[in-house]
LODORO-413954 format. One record per residue (C-alpha): z, x, y. Coordinates in steps of 0.02 Angstrom, whole numbers, plus 50000, padded with zeros to 5 digits. Each point is the difference from the previous one (the first is absolute). Layout:
! LODORO-413954
ZXY/...
END
This chain:
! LODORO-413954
359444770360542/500794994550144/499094991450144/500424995250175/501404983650010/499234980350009/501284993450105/499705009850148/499424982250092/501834996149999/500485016550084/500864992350177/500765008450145/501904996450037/500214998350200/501685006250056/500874988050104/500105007850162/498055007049965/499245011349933/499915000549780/501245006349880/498505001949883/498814993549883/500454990449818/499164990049858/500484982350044/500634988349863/499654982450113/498215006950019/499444998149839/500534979850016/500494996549816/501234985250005/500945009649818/500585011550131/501114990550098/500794996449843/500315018249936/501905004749989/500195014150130/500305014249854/498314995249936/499035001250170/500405018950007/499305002949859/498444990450042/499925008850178/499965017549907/498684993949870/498904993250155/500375018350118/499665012249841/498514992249918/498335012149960/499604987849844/500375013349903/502025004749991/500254982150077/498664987749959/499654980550106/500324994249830/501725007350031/500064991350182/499754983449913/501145002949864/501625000850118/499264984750140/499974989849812/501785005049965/500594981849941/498804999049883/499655018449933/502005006650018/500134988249824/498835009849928/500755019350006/498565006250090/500055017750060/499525005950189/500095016550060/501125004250155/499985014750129/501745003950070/500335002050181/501105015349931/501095007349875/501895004049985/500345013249896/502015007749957/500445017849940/499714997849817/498294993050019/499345008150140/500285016449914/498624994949874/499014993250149/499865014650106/499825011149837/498424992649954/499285000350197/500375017549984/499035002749857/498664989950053/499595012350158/500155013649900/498544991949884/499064994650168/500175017150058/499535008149832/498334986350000/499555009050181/500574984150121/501124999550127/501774997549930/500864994850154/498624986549976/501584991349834/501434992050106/500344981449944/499074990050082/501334986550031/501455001750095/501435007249871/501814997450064/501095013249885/501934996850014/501125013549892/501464989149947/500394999349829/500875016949979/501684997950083/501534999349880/501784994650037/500705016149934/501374998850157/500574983050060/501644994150099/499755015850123/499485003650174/498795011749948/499164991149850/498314998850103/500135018250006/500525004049846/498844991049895/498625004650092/500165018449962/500074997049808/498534989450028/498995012750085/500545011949870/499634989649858/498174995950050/499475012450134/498455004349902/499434981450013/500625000150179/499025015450045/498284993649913/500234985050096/500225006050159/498285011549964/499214983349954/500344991450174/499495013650111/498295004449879/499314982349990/499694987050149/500444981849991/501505003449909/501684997650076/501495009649896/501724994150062/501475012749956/501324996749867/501594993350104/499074988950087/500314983149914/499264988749863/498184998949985/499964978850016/501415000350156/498785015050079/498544990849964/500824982850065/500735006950165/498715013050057/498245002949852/499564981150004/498454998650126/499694980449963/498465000950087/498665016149978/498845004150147/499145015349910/498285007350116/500154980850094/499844990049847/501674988649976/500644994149837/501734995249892/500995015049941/500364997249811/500645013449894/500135005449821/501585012749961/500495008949846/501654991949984/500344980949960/501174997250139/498405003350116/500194980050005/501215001250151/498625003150114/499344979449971/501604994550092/499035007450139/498294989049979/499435017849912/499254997549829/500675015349891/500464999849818/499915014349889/499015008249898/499935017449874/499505015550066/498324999849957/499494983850081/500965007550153/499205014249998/498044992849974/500514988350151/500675016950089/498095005249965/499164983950075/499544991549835/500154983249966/501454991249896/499784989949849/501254985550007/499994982049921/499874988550135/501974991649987/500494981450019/501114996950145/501834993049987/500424991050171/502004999350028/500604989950157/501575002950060/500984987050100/501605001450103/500905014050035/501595009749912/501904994250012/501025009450052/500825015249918/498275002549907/499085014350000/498195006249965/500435006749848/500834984049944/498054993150019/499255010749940/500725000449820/499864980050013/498195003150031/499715012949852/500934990049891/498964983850032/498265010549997/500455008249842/500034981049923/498714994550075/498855013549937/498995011250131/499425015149891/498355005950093/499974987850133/500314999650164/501414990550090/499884994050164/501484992550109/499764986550145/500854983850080/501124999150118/501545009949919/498945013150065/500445000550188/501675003049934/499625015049906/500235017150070/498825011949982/501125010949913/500474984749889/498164998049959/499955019449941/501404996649876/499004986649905/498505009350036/500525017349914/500664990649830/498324994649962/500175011349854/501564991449937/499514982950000/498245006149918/498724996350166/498815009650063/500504998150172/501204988750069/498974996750155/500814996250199/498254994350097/500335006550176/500754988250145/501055001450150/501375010349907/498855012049940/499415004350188/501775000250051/500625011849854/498525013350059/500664998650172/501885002549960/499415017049875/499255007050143/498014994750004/499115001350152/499634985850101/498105002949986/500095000149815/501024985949961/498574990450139/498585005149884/500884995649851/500334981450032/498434999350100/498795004949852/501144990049866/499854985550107/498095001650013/499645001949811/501274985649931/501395009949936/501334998050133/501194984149958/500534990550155/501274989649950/499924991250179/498464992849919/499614985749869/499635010449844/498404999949903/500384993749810/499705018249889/499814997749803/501045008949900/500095000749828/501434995949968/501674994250100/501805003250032/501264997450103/501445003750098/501624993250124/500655014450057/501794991050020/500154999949810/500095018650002/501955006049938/500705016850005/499435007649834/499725019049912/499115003649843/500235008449831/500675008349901/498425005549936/498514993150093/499244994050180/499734981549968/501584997249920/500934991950153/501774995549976/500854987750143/501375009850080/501214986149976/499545002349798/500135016849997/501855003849896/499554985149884/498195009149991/500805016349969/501434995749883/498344990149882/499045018150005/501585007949931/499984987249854/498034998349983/498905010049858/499275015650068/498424993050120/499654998650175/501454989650013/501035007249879/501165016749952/501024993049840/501555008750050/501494992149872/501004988150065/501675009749966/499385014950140/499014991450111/501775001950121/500265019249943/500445011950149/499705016349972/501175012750097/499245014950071/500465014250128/498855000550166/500135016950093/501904997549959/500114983950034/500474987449874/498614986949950/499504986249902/498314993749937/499384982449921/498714991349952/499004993850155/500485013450096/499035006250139/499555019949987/498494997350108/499784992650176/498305002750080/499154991850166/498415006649946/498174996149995/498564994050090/500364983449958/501674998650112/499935015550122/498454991750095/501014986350039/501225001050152/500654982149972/500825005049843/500435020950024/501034994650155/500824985349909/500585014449878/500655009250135/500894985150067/500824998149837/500525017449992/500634996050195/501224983649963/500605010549820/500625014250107/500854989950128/500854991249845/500655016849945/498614997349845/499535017649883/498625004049884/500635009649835/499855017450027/499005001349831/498564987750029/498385009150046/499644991550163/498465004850100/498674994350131/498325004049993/498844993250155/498344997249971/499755008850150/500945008650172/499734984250106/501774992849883/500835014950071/499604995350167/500384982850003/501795004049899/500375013950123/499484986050156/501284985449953/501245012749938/500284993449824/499465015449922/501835009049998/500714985349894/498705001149856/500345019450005/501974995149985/499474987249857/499095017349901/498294993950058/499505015550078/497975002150033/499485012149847/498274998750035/498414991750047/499044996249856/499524991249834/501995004949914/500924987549871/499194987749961/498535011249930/501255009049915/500395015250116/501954994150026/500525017749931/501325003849907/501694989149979/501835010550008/500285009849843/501664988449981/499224986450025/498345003349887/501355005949836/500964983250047/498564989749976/499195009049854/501575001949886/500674983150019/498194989749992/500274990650167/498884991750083/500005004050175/498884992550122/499005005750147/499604988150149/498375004150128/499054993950102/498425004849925/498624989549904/500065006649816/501505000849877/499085002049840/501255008249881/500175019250006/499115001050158/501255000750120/501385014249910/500235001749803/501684995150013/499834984650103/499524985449873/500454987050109/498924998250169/499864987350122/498834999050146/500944992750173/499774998350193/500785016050074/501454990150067/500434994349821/499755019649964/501355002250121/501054987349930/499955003549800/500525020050049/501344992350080/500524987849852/499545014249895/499484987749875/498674988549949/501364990349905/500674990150127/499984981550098/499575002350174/500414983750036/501954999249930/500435019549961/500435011050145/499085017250026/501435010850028/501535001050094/499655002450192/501405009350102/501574988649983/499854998249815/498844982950072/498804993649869/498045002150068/498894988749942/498065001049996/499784987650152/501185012350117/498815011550001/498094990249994/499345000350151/499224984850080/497944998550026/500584997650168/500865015550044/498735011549871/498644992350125/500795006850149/500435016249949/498025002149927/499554993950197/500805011050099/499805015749861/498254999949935/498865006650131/498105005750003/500405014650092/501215006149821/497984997849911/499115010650119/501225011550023/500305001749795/498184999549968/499555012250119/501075012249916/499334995849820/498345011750059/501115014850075/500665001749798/501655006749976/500595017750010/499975003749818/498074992549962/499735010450177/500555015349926/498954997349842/498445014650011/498424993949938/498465006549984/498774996850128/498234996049922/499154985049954/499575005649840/501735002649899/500505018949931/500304993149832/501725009649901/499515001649828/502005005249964/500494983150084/500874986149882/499814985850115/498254999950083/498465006949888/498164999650024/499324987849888/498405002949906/499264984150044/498545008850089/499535015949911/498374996749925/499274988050139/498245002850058/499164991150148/499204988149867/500704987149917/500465005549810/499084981249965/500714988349855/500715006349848/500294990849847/501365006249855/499495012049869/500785001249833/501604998350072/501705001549903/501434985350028/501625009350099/500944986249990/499904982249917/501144986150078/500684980249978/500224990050137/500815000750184/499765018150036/500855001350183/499775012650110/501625005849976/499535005949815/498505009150072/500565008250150/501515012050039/501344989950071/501765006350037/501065015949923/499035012649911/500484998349812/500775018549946/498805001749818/498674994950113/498315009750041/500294996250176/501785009349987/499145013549893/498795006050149/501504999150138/501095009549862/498495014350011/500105000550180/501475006150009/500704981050089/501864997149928/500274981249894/501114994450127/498705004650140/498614988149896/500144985650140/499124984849953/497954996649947/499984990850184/500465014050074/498725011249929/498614986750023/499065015150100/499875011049844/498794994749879/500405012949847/501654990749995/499454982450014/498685003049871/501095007349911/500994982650013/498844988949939/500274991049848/501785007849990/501054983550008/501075002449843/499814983049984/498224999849948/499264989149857/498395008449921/499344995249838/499325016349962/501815003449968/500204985249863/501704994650060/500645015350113/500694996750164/499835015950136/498755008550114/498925007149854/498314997449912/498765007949848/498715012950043/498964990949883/498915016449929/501615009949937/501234982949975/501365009050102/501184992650106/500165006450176/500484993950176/498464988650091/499785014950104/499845012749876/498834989449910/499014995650152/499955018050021/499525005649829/498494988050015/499385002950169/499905021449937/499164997349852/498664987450100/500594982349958/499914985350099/501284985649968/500314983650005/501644987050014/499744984749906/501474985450052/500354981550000/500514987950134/500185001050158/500005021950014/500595005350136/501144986250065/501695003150109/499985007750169/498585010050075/499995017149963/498765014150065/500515010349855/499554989349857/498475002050025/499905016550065/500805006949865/498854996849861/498595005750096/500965018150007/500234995849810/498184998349968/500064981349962/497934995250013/500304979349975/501314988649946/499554984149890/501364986150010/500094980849973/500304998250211/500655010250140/501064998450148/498884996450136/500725015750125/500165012549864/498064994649922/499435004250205/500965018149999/499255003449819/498364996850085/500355010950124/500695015849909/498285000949887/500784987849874/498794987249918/500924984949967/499464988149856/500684985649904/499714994549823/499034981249992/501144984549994/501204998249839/499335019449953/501205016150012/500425015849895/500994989949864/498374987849976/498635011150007/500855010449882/500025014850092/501735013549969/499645011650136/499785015749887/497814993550032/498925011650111/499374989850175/498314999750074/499574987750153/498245000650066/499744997350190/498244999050081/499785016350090/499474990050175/501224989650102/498404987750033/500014996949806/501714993149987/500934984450086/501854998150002/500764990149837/498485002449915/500275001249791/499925018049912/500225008049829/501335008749932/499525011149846/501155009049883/499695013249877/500094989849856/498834988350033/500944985550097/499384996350160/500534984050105/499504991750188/501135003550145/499964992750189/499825015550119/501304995050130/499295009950157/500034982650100/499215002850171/498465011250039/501225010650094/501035003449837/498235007149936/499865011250130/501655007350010/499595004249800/498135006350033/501125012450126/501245005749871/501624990750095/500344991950162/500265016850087/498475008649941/498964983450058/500765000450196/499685021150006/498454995549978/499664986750108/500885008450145/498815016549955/498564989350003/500354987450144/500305017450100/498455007349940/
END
């Protein structure tokens, strides 16, 4: 087990300038290895959490030397484990999160120890965000308004919550209506530097939503991860990751003017996605970087996910120190920040002569070859110049239905379609815009480009310029500081004039929460086939993800946001076609109303303030009346509601005992499902609206909840009987028990009916059956999903046998119970002639201390066959999770005994 840490030699005391010490820390020039110096930056934070958490146990020296050999091992997909600094959780995940901590003290209370002893033992950072829907835009009272169907929507979430953050310690909940979980985490979560009980060390942070990669344009490394990795780092235990190759950008020169952020950033997506950075990291340097806002470097940061990286990683300099100071840091803070960065070699003085890093592999960039550019229609990385854009358009018309393509005729592709708006005459065409949103993270942390929006909205009002009264325009800041600055330099009342009224502070289009379009305009656009377009400024536009009716969306700066509502089209030339008439019957054109770099510059000078931070973040821990008003129960152990739809008590824990249940091999099992290739999470686990012939919709129906009051699987991630429930029920499912049918259904292989996966799970696990899932390739791929493996465990599901595994969903499997094991090279099902109607039996030795990760075992069936399988438990950790019965039955235990 785990024993004290070898690099304690290297632990060195950091002097404060003035005396006295800020603390102690584990000293990367004290160990004197020349590979080192050489490290890119993203890579020494790992190494520096390796060297402070390991017991040569969860984090071994063989680890240690692993990462200070990154040029040579990083070829080689080697894993490492890594330890967190934190972890960011939103609404729909932290639901799950705080479930299963509430379950676990009421096991650790059941088992006689203290239960007050379970809190995570990381830092947690909670931010409710993703609930807010546009159901009322282009109104003073939007804010309001949608806040009160949002409370009424999910006050049961809301309420559990709110327990959650008073019952546990180290976990901070902040309110819905606060802002966006990456712009909260940017301005005010972000700690850069830890000093935890006078030991200092890099924050890094995993988060349970993609975009978590925003935080890197702050020298923070943060990508993220599924809820079950979040929630075993939440718990203190180590991450499995494969140790990533390093892409090094350099950026040189700085932006022309009249180009924005976003303009960049889609230039840099759209040359990353080329280049090919799927599990890697990338890291920017050079000296395009003194140029670079902070803000900017969030931008690039938080697509990450878009162009395919890991993290898109900012090391931290003189911009970073001087973005802390303007969001309101303390003095003291920011001191210890650059002072302990400096001292371990991961502060980059560009006043200085730069050491040479390797990288992997190379790109770069001249930031003067950035043009004004959007992308669409249907995804992020497909960047069209602005100057292309009606040629661009008028080709998607034409083009065969694809990403670049709607095959509309040729003979209506200039239709107009008349309709009546509130008794107004109106017309509609192709191209037209219905939605215009300055939304998202992405573009609502940056002041640079919200107040060159608002100076748009300025110079179009002057000119006498109007937005159609029947595009949905809305503004959604990522948090209040926008509202402050706005208010400040008195823009604010000309994107309220324009329609762009605040509706809320949140995650809201480009997630899909732009609410409903105008009954007129919705029939228009339906009965006629047009395709209208939506413009944001968010950072996904896959199709069907922003509104149903929408098939045309295009991702933009907020100023261009500003612009297209005004055009009202996405058809159009900026360069030679007028936006409108201004007040004289005077043609506008596009370059009327663009502001200069110059004159955005000066109004984000005298606007944005640290003082609007403080003051804003202050608030953020007061709550808001309505979460104020919300009763909750007081304890730290939760008053479960059995009648309660939304949050259940799991049964996770029922039958644990203080001793380990030991290992457990597979008797006699029966196959509940037997599948082909490319499983993805999203066939296993329940993901979106609950189908109506569903059992899922069958056990709301019997509790009395009304179809149209269903809400989505995310949003009853708390309630296991419904997410089990879910499982399996994609009706898109391929199982060969079914000899051809498509659907959510299998064979109870004793009686040769057909039921629902559940009812069959259900039907074995009464009559005493174990089960098995037998699959092909890569099971389990797609994104991360707590659920998928969760799921089956609920379902009974002892093992699954497959050809490979996705490397996260293998882990959760692991940790849910699950024995993972793949058939030998060029073996599977089809080969070994097996049909899945066989009976399953998997002998394990009954000690841990008998069996080593990846070692081989046999599979026997009841007909004689029997074949060799590679036990993937991969780390002696894995083991022990399994001796425990699951990740959370392993850390009870250890926090019973290390209290004991």
């Amino acid at each position: 087990m785990a024993g004290e840490n070898p690099f304690k030699s290297i632990l060195k005391t950091l002097e404060k300038p003035g005396g006295g010490q800020f603390g102690k820390y584990y000293s990367l020039p004290a160990l004197d290895d020349p590979r080192i110096d050489k490290l890119p930056y993203s890579i020494r934070i790992l190494l520096e959490s390796a060297i402070r958490n390991c017991d040569e146990f969860e984090v071994k020296s063989k680890d240690v030397e692993k990462i200070i050999d990154w040029e040579n091992t990083s070829p080689k997909q080697v894993e490492i484990p890594f330890k967190p600094a934190r972890v960011l959780l939103q609404d729909f995940t932290g639901v799950p999160a705080v479930v299963d901590l509430a379950c676990m003290r009421d096991a650790m209370n059941r088992l006689g120890g203290n239960s007050n002893k379970i809190n995570p033992l990381v830092p947690v950072d909670l931010v409710i965000d993703h609930s807010v829907q546009v159901d009322v835009a282009r109104s003073e009272n939007a804010v309001q308004a949608n806040m009160e169907f949002e409370f009424q929507r999910n006050k049961e979430r809301f309420g559990f919550l709110k327990w959650g953050s008073n019952a546990f310690h180290n976990m901070l909940v902040v309110p819905p209506g606060s802002g966006i979980v990456h712009q909260v985490n940017l301005e005010y979560l972000g700690r850069v530097v830890f000093n935890t009980d006078g030991i200092l060390y890099p924050d890094s942070v995993v988060g349970t939503d993609s975009h978590t990669t925003m935080i890197d344009g702050l020298g923070v490394a943060g990508w993220g991860v599924g809820g079950i990795e979040a929630e075993a780092a939440m718990l203190g235990q180590p991450m499995s990751m494969v140790l990533p190759g390093v892409v090094g950008f350099k950026l040189l020169g700085r932006l022309r003017d009249g180009v924005t952020a976003t303009d960049l950033v889609l230039t840099v997506t759209q040359m990353l996605r080329k280049h090919g950075v799927v599990g890697k990291f990338v890291e920017f340097y050079g000296e395009g970087m003194s140029e670079l806002s902070l803000a900017d470097r969030a931008t690039i940061a938080n697509m990450s996910p878009e162009y395919g990286a890991t993290m898109g990683f900012f090391p931290v300099d003189h911009v970073t120190l001087q973005y802390l100071k303007l969001t309101g840091r303390s003095d003291d803070t920011i001191a210890m920040i650059e002072s302990y960065l400096r001292a371990n070699n991961m502060f980059v003085d560009y006043t200085k002569p730069q050491v040479e890093r390797v990288y992997s592999s190379s790109l770069e960039l001249n930031l003067e070859d950035v043009e004004p550019c959007i992308s669409g229609p249907k995804r992020p990385h497909d960047r069209v110049p602005l100057r292309e854009m009606k040629a661009d358009w008028l080709a998607c018309l034409d083009n065969r239905v694809g990403f670049k393509g709607f095959a509309v005729p040729k003979e209506s592709q200039n239709k107009a379609v008349d309709f009546t708006f509130h008794g107004t005459p109106a017309q509609l065409r192709h191209g037209d815009v219905v939605i215009a949103a300055i939304t998202s993270c992405t573009n609502t942390s940056n002041p640079s480009v919200m107040l060159g929006a608002a100076l748009v909205a300025k110079k179009a009002c002057e000119l006498g310029l109007e937005v159609k009264p029947w595009v949905k325009t809305s503004l959604a800041p990522g948090s209040g500081v926008v509202t402050k600055y706005f208010q400040r330099s008195g823009l604010q009342k000309y994107l309220n004039q324009l329609g762009f009224h605040i509706v809320g502070y949140g995650c809201t289009t480009c997630i899909g929460n732009s609410g409903d379009l105008d009954e007129a305009v919705a029939s228009a656009i339906t009965e006629n086939d047009i395709v209208a377009a939506a413009v944001l400024s968010g950072n996904r536009n896959f199709e069907g993800r922003v509104h149903p009716l929408t098939r045309a969306n295009y991702l933009a700066s907020p100023p261009l946001v500003v612009a297209y509502a005004l055009a009202g089209t996405v058809n159009i030339d900026f360069e030679t076609e007028p936006i409108g008439l201004g007040k004289d019957g005077k043609k506008i054109f596009f370059r009327d109303i663009w502001p200069s770099n110059e004159e955005v510059a000066n109004v984000v000078q005298s606007s944005v303030l640290p003082d609007m931070f403080r003051a804003t973040y202050e608030a953020i821990t007061k709550g808001n009346p309505m979460w104020n008003q919300l009763s909750v129960p007081s304890g730290t152990l939760y008053s479960w509601d059995p009648t309660s739809t939304y949050i259940h008590e799991p049964p996770y824990f029922k039958e644990m005992s203080m001793s380990p249940p030991g290992l457990h091999g597979v008797k006699n099992a029966y196959c509940l499902l037997n599948f082909g290739d490319s499983i993805t999470t999203d066939h296993i686990s329940p993901a979106g609206s609950i189908h109506k012939d569903s059992p899922a919709a069958r056990y709301l129906l019997e509790r009395g909840v009304d179809r149209r009051d269903f809400n989505s699987y995310g949003s009853r991630r708390g309630n296991d009987e419904v997410m089990a429930r879910g499982t399996f029920a994609n009706i898109r499912l391929v199982n060969k028990l079914l000899k051809g049918e498509v659907g959510p259904k299998t064979i109870h292989i004793p009686t040769g009916e057909k039921l629902s996966v559940f009812d069959a799970a259900m039907r074995y696990k009464s009559e005493g059956h174990e089960t098995v899932i037998l699959a092909g390739a890569e099971y389990g791929s797609g994104s991360s999903r707590d659920w998928a493996a969760k799921g089956p465990m609920l379902l009974g599901v002892k093992a699954v046998i497959a050809k490979s595994f996705e490397r996260i969903h293998r882990s959760n499997l692991v940790g849910m119970g699950i024995i993972p094991l793949c058939f030998k090279p060029g073996e599977d099902a089809e080969t070994l002639g097996l049909t899945g109607h066989e009976r399953y039996s998997i002998d394990l030795p009954s000690s841990v201390n008998e069996i080593r990760p990846g070692q081989d075992l046999a599979v026997v069936t009841d007909n004689g066959k029997s074949f060799t399988c590679t036990l993937r438990f991969d780390t002696e950790v894995e083991l022990a999770y399994f001796d425990h019965g699951g990740i959370l039955q392993y850390v009870i235990r250890n926090l019973i005994n290390s209290h004991h």
